[in-house]
MIVEX-907358 format. One record per residue: residue in three letters; x, y, z of N, C-alpha, C, O in turn. Coordinates in pm, whole numbers. Layout:
# MIVEX-907358
  residuo      nx      ny      nz     cax     cay     caz      cx      cy      cz      ox      oy      oz
      Ala       X       Y       Z       X       Y       Z       X       Y       Z       X       Y       Z
...
END
This chain:
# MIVEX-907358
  residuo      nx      ny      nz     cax     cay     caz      cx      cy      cz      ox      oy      oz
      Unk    3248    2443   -4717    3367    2416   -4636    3436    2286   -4681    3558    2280   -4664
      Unk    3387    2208   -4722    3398    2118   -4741    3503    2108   -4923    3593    2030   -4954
      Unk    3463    2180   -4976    3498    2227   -5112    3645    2242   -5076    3742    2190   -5131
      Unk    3640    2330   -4965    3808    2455   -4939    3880    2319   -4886    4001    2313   -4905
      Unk    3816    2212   -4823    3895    2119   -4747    3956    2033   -4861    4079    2038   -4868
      Unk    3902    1969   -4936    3917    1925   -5053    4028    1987   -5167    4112    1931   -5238
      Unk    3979    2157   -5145    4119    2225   -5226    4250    2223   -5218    4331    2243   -5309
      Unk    4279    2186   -5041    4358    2218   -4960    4416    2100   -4927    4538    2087   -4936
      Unk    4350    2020   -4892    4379    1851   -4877    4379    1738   -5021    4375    1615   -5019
      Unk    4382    1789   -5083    4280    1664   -5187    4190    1607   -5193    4117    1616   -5095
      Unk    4150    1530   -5292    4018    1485   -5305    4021    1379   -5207    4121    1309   -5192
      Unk    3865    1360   -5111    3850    1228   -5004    3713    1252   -5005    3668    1366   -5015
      Unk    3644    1154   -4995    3480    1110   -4976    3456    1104   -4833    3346    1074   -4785
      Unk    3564    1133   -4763    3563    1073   -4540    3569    1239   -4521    3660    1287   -4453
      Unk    3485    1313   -4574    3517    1479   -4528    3424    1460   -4402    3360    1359   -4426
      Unk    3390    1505   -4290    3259    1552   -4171    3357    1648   -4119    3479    1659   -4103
      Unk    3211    1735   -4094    3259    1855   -4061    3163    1887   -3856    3050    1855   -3818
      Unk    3230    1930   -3811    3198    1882   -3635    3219    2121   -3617    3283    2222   -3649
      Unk    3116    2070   -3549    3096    2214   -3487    3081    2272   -3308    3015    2208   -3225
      Unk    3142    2377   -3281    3122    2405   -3139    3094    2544   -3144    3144    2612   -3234
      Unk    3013    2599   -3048    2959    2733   -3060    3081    2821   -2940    3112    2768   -2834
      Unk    3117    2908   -2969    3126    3020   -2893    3016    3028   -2720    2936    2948   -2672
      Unk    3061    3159   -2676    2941    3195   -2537    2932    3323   -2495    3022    3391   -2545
      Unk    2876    3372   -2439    2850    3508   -2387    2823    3470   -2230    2756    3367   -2227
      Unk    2852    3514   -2107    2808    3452   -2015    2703    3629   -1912    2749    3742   -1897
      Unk    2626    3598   -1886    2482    3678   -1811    2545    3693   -1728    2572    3810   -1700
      Unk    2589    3607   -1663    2607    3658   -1488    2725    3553   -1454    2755    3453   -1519
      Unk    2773    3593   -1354    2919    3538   -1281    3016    3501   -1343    3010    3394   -1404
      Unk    3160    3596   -1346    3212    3610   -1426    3335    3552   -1323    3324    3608   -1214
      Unk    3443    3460   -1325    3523    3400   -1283    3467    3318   -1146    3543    3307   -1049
      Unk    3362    3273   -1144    3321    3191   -1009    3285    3049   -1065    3204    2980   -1003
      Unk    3332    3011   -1158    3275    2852   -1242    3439    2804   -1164    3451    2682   -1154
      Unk    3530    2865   -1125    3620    2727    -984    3627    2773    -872    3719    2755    -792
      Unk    3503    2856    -854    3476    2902    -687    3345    2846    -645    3299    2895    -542
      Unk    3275    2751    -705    3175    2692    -668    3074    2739    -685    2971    2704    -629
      Unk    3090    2853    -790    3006    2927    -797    2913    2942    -918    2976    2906   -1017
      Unk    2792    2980    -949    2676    3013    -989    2746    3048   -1145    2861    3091   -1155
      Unk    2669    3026   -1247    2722    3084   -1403    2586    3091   -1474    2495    3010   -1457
      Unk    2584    3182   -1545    2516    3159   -1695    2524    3224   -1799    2499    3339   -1835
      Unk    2589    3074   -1873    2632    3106   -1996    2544    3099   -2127    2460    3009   -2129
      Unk    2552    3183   -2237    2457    3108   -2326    2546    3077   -2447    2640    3152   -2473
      Unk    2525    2987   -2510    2588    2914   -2601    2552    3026   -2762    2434    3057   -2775
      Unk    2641    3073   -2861    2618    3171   -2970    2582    3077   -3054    2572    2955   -3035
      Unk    2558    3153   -3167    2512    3093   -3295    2685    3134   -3353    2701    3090   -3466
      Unk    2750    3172   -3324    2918    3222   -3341    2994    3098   -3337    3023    3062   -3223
      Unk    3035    3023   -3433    3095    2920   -3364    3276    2840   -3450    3302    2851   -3570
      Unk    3337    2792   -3381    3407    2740   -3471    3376    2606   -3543    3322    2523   -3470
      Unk    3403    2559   -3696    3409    2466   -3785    3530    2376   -3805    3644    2423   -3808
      Unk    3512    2283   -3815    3646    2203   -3834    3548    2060   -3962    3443    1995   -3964
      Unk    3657    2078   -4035    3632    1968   -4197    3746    1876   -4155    3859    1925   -4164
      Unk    3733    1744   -4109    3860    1640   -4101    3870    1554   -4194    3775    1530   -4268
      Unk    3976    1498   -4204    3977    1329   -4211    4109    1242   -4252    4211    1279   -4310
      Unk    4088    1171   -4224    4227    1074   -4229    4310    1103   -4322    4278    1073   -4437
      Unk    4417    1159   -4302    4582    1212   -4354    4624    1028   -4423    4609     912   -4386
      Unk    4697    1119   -4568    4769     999   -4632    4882     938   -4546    4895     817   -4529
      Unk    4973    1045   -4487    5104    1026   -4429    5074     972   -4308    5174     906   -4280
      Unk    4992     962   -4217    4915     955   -4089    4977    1045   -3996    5012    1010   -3884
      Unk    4991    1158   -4041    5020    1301   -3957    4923    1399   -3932    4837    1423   -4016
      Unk    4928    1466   -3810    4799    1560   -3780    4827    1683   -3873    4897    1775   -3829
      Unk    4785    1687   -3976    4784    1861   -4072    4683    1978   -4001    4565    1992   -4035
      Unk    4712    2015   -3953    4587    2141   -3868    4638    2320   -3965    4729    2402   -3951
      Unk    4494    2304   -4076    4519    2443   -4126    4445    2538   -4115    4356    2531   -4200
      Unk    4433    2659   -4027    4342    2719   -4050    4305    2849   -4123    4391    2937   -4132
      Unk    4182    2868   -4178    4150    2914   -4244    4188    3120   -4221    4236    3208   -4292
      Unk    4131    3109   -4085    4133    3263   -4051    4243    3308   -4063    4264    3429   -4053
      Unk    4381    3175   -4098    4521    3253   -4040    4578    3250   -4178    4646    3341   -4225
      Unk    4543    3125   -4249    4598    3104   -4335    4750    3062   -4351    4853    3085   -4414
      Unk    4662    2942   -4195    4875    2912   -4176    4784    2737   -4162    4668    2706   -4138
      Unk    4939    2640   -4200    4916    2468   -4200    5011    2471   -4087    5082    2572   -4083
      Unk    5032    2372   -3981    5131    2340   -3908    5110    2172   -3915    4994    2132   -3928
      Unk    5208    2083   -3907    5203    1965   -3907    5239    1893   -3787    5305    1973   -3721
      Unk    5227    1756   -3707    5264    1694   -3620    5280    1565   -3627    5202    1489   -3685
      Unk    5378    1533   -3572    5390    1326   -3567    5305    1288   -3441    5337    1298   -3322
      Unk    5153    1225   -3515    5114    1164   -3419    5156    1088   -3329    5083    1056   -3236
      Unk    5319    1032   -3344    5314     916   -3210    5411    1047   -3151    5487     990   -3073
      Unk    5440    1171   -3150    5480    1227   -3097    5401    1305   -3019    5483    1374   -2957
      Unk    5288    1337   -2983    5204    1400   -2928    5175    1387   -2800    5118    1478   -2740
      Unk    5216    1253   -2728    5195    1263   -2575    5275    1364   -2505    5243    1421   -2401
      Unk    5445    1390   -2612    5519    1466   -2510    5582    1586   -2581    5698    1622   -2560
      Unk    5475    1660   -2689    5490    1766   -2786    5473    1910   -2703    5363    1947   -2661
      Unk    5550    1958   -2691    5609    2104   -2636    5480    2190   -2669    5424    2184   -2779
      Unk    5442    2260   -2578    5376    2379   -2646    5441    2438   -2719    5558    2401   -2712
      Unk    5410    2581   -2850    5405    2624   -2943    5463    2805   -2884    5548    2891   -2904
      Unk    5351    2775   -2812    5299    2902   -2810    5202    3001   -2874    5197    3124   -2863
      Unk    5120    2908   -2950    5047    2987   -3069    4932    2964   -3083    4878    2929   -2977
      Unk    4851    2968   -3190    4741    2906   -3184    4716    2770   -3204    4609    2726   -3160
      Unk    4799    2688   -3266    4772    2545   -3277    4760    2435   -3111    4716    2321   -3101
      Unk    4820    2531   -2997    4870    2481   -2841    4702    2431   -2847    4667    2333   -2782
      Unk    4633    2488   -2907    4419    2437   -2860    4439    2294   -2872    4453    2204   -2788
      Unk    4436    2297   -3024    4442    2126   -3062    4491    2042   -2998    4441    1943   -2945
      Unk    4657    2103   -3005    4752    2001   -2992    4745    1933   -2829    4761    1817   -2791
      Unk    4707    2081   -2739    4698    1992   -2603    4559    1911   -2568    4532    1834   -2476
      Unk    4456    1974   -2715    4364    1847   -2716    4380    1742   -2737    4300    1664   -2685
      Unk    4481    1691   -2816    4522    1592   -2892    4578    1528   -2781    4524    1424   -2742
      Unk    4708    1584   -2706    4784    1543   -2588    4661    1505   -2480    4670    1394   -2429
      Unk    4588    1559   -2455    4526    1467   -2331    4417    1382   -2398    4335    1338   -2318
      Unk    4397    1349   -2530    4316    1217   -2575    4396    1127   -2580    4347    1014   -2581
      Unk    4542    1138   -2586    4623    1025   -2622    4651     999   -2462    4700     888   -2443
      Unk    4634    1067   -2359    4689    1052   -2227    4553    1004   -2145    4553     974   -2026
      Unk    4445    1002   -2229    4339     937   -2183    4329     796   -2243    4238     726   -2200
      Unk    4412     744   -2335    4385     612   -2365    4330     592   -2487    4305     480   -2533
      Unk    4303     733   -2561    4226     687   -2711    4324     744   -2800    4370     858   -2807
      Unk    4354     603   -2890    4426     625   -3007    4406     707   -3120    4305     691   -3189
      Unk    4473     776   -3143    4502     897   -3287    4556     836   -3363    4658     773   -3337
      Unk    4498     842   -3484    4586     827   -3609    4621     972   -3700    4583    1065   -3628
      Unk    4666    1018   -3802    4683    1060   -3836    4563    1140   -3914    4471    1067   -3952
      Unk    4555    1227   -3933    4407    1340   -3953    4450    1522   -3988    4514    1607   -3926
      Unk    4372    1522   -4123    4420    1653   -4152    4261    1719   -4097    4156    1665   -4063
      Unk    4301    1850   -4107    4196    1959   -3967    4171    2070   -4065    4280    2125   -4080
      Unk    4090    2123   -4130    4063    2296   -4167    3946    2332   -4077    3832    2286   -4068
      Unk    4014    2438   -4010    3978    2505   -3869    3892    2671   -3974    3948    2754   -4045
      Unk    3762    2657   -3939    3715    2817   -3985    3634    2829   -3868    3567    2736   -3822
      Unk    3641    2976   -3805    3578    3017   -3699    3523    3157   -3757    3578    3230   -3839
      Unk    3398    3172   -3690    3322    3240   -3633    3315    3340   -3545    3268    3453   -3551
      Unk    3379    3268   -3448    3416    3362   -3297    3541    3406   -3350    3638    3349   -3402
      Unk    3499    3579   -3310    3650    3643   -3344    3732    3593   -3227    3690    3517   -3140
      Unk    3847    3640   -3233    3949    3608   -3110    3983    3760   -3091    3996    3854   -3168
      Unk    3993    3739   -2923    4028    3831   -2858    3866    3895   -2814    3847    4009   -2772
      Unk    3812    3842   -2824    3590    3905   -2824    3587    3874   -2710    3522    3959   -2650
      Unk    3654    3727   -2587    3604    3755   -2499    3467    3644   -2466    3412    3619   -2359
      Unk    3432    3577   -2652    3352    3549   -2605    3388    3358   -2713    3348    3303   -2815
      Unk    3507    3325   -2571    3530    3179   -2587    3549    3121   -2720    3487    3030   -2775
      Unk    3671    3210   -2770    3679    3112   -2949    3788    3025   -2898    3805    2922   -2963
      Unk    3866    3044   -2795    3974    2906   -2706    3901    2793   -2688    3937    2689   -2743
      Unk    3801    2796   -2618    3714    2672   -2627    3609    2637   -2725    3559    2527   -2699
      Unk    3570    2683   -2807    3543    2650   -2915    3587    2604   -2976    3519    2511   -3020
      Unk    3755    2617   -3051    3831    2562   -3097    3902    2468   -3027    4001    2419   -3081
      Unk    3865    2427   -2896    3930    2332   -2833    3781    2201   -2836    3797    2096   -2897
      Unk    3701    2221   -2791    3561    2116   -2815    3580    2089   -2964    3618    1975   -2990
      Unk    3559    2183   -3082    3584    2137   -3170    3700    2069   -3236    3694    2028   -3351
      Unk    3791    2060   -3171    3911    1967   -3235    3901    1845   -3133    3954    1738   -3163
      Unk    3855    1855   -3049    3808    1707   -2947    3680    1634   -3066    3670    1519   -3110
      Unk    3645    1685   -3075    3528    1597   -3175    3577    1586   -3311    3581    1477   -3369
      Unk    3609    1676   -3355    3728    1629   -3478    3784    1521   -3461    3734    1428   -3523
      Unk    3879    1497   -3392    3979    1383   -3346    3899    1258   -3281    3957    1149   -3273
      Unk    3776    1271   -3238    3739    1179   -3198    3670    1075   -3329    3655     953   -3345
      Unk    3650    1163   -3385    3604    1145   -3539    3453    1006   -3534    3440     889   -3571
      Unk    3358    1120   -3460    3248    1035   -3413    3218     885   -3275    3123     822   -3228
      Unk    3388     890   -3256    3357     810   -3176    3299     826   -2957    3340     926   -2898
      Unk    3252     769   -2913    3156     765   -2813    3283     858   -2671    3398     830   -2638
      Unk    3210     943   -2635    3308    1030   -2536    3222    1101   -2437    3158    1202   -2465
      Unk    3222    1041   -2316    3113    1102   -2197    3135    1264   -2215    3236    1331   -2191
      Unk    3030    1298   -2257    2974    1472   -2310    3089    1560   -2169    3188    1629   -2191
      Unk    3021    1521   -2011    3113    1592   -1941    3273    1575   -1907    3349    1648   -1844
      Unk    3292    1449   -1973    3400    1376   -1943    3505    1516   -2055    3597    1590   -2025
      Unk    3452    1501   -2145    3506    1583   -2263    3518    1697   -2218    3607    1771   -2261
      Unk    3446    1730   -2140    3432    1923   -2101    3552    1942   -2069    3632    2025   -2114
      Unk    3571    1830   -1959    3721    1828   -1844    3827    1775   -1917    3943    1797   -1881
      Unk    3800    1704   -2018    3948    1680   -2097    4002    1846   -2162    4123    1867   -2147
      Unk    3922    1956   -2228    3929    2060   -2292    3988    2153   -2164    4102    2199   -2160
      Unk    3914    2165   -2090    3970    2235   -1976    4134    2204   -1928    4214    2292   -1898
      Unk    4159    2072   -1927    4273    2034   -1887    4391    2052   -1999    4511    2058   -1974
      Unk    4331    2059   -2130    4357    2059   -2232    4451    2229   -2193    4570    2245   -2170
      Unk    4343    2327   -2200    4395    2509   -2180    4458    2525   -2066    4545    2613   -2057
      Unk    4417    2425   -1934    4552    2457   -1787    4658    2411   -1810    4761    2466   -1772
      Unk    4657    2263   -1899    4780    2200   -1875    4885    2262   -2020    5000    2298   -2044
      Unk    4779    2248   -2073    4932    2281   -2200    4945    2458   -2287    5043    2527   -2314
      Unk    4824    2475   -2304    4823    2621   -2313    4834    2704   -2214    4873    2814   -2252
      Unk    4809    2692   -2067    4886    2729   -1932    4770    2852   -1909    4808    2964   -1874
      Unk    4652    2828   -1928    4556    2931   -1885    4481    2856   -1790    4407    2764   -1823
      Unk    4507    2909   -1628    4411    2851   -1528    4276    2865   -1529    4226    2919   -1431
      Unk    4186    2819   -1639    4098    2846   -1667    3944    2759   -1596    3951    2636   -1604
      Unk    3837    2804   -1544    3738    2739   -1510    3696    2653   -1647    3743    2667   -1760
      Unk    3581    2546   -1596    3498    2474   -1713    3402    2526   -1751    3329    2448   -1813
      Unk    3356    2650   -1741    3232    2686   -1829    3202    2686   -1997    3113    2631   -2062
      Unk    3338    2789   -2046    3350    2777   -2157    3362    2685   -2212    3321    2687   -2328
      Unk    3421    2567   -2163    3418    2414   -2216    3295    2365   -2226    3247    2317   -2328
      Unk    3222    2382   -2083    3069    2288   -2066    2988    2334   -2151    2940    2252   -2229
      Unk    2942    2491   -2166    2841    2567   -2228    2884    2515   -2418    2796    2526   -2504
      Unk    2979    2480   -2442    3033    2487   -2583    2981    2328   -2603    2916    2290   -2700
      Unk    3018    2258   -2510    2942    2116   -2525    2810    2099   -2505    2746    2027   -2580
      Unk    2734    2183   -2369    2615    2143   -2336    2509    2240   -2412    2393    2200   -2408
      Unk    2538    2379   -2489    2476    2486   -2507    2336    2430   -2622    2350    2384   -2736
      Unk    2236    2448   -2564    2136    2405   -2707    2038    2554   -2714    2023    2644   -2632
      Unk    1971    2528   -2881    1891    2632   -2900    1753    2652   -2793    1681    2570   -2737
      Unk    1756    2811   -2797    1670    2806   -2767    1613    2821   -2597    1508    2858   -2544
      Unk    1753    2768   -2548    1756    2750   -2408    1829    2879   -2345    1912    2928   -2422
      Unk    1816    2946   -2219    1842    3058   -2167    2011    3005   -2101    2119    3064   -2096
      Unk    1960    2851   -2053    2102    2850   -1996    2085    2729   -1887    1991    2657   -1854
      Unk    2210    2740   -1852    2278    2564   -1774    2350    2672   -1631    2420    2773   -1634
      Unk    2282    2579   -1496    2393    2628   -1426    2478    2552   -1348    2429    2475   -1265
      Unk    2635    2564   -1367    2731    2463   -1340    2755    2551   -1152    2747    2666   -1108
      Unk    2782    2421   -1099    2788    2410    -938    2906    2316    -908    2961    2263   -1004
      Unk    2952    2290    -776    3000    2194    -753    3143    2152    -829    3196    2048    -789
      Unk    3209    2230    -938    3319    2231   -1016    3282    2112   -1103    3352    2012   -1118
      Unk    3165    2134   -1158    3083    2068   -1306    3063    1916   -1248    3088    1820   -1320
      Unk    3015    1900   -1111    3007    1752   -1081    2841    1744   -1079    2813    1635   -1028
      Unk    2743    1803   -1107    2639    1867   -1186    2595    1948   -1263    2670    2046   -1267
      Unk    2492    1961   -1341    2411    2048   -1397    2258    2052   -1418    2176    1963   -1439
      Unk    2250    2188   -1404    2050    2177   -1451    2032    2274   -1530    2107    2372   -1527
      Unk    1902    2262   -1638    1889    2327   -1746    1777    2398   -1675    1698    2343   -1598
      Unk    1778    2535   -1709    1690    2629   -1640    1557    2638   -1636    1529    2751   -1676
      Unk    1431    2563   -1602    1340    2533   -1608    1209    2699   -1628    1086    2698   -1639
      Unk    1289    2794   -1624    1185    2883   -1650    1256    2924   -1796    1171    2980   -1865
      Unk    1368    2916   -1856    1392    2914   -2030    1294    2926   -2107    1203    2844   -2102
      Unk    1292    3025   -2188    1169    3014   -2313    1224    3036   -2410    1313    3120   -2400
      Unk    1205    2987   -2523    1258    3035   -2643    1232    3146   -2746    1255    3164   -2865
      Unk    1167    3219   -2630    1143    3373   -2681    1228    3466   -2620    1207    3585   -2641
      Unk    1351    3419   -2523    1422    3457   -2398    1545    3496   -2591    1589    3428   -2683
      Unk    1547    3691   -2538    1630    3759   -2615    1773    3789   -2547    1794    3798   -2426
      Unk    1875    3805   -2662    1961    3850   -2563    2047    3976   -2708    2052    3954   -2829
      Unk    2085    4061   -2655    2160    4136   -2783    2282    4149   -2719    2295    4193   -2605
      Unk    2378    4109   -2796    2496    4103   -2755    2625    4210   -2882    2635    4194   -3004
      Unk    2701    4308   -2796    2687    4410   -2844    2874    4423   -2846    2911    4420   -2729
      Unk    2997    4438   -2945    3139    4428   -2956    3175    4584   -2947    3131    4679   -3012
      Unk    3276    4576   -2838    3316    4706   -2794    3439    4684   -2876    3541    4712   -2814
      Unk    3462    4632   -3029    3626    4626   -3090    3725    4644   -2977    3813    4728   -2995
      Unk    3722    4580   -2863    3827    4621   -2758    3879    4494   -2735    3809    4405   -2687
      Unk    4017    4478   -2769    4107    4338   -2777    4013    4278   -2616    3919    4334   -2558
      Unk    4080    4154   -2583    4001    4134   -2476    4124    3973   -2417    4107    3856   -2452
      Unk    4216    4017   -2342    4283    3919   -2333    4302    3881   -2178    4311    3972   -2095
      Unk    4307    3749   -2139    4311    3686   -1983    4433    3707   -1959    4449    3721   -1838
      Unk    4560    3719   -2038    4674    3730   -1978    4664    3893   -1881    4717    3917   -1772
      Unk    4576    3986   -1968    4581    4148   -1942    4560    4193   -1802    4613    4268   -1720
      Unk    4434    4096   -1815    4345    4081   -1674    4400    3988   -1571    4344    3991   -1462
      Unk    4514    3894   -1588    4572    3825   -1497    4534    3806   -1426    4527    3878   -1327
      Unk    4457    3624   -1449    4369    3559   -1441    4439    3437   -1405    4374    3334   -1393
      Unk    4557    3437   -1388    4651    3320   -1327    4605    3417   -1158    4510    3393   -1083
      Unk    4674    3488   -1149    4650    3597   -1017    4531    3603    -953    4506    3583    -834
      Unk    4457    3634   -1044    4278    3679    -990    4258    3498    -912    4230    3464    -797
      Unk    4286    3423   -1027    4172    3228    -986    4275    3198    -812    4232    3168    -701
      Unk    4398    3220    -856    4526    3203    -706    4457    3303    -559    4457    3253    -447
      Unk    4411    3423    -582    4395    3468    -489    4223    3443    -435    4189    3449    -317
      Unk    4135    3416    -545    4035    3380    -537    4012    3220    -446    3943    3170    -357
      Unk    4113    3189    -533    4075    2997    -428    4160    3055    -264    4124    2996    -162
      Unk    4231    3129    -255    4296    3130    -150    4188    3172     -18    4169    3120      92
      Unk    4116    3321    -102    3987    3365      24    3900    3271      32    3852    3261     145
      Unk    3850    3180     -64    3750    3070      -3    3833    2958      74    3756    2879     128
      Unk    3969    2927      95    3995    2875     200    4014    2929     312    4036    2886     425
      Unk    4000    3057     257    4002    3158     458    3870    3126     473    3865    3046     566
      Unk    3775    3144     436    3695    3166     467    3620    3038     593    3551    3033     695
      Unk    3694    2947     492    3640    2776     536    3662    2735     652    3582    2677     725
      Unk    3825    2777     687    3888    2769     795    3841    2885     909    3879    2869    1025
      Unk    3757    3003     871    3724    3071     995    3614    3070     996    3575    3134    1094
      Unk    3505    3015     917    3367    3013     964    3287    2883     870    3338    2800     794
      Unk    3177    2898     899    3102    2769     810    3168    2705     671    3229    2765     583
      Unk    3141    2590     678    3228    2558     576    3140    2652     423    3020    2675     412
      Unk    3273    2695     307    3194    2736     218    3155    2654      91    3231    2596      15
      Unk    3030    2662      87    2940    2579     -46    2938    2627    -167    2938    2559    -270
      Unk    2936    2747    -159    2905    2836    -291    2977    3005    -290    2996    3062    -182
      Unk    3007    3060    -399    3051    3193    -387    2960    3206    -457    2900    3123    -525
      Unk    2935    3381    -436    2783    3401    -538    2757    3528    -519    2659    3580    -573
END
């Protein structure tokens, strides 16, 4: 990867290459912003990103699967329009690191993934964790702090009301482990204490596109938060959906 980055960029000795896995999730499927129960497991499927500091000090983001470059003026990025496309991952990653206070310089990106798109099984956040660590370019970033920058990253600028699982599991996912369960809208976690690393899973592609706009998932999360405030207001307060 590193070779193609080099082909593509020119020669640089500052190549690192930062990785985030894909997910498949077991059980509870839209309840990670209903307070509810998840488990996800983190793939061996993942997206790649090769960076490093741009001559021009402009963000170059090329990726490989598309075989498309798009460019950006870093001091333009706090108030850079969505796209509409696939680069909106980065770029509103980029937009809420600069709206968190950490400076960007200029950085070219070759993006190769793993996770097909449209599978269903989180190449949005994959490619969004991985261009957060790209850009951070090793430097120190509270692990959950990051989850919620990525998340805010796909509500605010790519405009998908999306829970934090796919974010957390892509940050927190390790080998070996069955799984993490997020509570509380990720203001904890615990790693599953009966996990073995003999714990199988076969995970099986129905080639069937697989898109959140289809399933209207702005609609489903709106009417979903709405019954757990009925609920709150006519009987015990609610803790958990499940």
């Amino acid at each position: 990867m590193i070779a193609s980055f080099r082909e593509r960029f020119g020669p640089t000795q500052q190549v690192r290459v930062f990785r985030a896995p894909g997910r498949v999730n077991l059980i509870g499927e839209h309840t990670d912003y209903n307070l509810g129960f998840v488990l996800p497991v983190a793939l061996d499927l993942a997206t790649y990103i090769a960076a490093a500091p741009s001559a021009d000090g402009k963000l170059h983001i090329y990726s490989e699967n598309r075989q498309e470059l798009r460019e950006f003026d870093v001091s333009q990025l706090g108030s850079v329009q969505p796209a509409r496309e696939w680069t909106d991952y980065p770029v509103g990653v980029a937009q809420e690191l600069v709206r968190a206070g950490i400076p960007l310089e200029g950085v070219n990106l070759l993006i190769r993934s793993t996770v097909p798109d449209g599978s269903g099984l989180s190449s949005s956040a994959a490619l969004e964790v991985a261009s957060a660590l790209a850009m951070l370019a090793g430097r120190e970033f509270d692990p959950l702090e990051l989850a919620k920058l990525c998340q805010r990253a796909e509500r605010n600028f790519v405009g998908m009301p999306c829970g934090i699982m796919d974010q957390y599991i892509s940050i927190f996912g390790r080998a070996a482990v069955r799984l993490w369960k997020l509570w509380r809208f990720a203001r904890s976690v615990q790693r599953d204490p009966n996990a073995k690393a003999y714990t199988d899973a076969a995970l099986i592609g129905s080639t069937s596109d697989h898109s959140l706009e289809m399933f209207q998932l702005s609609e489903s999360a709106r009417k979903a938060g709405e019954r757990a405030r009925r609920i709150e207001e006519h009987k015990q307060p609610l803790s958990v959906v499940r």
